[in-house]
C-alpha positions in Angstrom: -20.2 31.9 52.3 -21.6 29.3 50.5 -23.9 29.8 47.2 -27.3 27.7 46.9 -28.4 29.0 43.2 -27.5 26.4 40.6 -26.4 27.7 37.3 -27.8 25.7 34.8 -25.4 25.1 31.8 -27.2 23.3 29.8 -29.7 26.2 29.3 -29.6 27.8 25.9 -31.6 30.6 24.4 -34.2 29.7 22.4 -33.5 30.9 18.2 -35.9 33.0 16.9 -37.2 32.8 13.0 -36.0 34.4 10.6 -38.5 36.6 9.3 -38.6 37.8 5.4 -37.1 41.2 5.8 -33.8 40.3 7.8 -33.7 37.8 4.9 -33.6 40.2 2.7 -31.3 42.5 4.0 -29.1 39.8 4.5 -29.5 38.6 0.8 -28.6 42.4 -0.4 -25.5 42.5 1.8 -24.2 39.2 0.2 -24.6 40.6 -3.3 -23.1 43.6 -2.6 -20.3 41.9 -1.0 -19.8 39.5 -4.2 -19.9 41.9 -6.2 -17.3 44.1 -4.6 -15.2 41.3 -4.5 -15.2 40.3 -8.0 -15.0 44.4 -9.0 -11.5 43.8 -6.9 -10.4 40.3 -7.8 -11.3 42.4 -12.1 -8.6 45.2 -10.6 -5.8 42.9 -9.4 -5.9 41.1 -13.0 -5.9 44.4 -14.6 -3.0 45.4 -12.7 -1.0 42.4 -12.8 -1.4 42.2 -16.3 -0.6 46.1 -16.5 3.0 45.5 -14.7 3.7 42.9 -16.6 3.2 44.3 -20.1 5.1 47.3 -18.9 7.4 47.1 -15.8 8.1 51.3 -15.1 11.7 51.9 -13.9 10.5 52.8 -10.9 8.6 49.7 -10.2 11.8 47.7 -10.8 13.9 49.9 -8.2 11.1 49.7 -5.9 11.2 45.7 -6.1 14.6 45.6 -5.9 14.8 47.9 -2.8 12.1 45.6 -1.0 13.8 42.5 -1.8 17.0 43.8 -0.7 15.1 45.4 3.0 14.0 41.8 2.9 17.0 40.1 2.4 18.9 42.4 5.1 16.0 41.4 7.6 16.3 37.6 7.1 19.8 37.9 7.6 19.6 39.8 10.7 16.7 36.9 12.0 19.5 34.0 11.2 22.3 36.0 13.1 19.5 36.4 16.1 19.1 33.0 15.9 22.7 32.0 15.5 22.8 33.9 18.9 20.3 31.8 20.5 21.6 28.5 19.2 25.1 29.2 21.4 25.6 26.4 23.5 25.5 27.1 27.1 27.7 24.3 28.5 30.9 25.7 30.4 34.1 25.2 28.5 36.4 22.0 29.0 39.2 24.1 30.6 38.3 25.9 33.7 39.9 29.3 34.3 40.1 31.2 37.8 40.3 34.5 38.1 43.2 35.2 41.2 44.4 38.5 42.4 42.9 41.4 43.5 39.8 43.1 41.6 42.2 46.2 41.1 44.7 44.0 39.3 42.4 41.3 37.9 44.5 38.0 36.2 43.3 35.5 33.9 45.2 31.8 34.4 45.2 28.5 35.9 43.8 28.2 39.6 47.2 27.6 41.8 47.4 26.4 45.7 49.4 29.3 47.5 51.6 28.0 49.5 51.9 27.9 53.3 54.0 30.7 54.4 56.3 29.4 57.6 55.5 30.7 61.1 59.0 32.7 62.2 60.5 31.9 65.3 59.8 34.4 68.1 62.2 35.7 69.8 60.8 36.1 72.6 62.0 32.8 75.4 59.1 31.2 77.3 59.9 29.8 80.5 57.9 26.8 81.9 58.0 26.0 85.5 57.9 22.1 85.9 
């Protein structure tokens, strides 16, 4: 079924103006914001200037534990990589597997040899 109505995509809503008391409330909500931002950015400063005036023993073990966590995960990410770095090319010497699956053996692939046909003993005769 085919569809006659066109969308038209070049269509856009007309903006409406901004009137004086959405101003407003969006002035307010920008202060507050500032100011709440400088109150924190004041607190960080104070703290940073806290720890290092007075580093608390248990701030230093806690550091030390999270750069060691940190250290033990970087080290498992390289060994993760490490195991998708392996190159996936077969190896220059070939190995076959013979035997049976019970008795499975590792070595060089090696042509069996033909095994010889006894005689039978039973005699043919052919008429002529």
């Amino acid at each position: 079924m085919k569809l006659k109505h066109k969308i038209n995509h070049g269509w856009q809503r007309p903006s409406e103006p901004v009137t004086d008391r959405y101003q407003r409330e969006v002035d307010a909500s920008l202060r507050k914001a500032e100011k709440a931002w400088r109150r924190a950015q004041k607190a960080v400063e104070r703290a940073e200037r806290q720890a290092a005036q007075h580093p608390s023993p248990e701030a230093i073990a806690a550091r030390g534990e999270a750069r060691r966590l940190v250290l033990q995960r970087l080290d498992e990410l390289r060994q993760i990589e490490e195991l998708m770095h392996t190159p996936t090319y077969a190896p220059t010497a070939v190995l076959h597997r013979t035997g049976r699956d019970d008795r499975l053996e590792v070595g060089t692939y090696v042509k069996p040899k033909k095994k010889r046909q006894p005689k039978s003993p039973v005699a043919t005769r052919r008429k002529p």
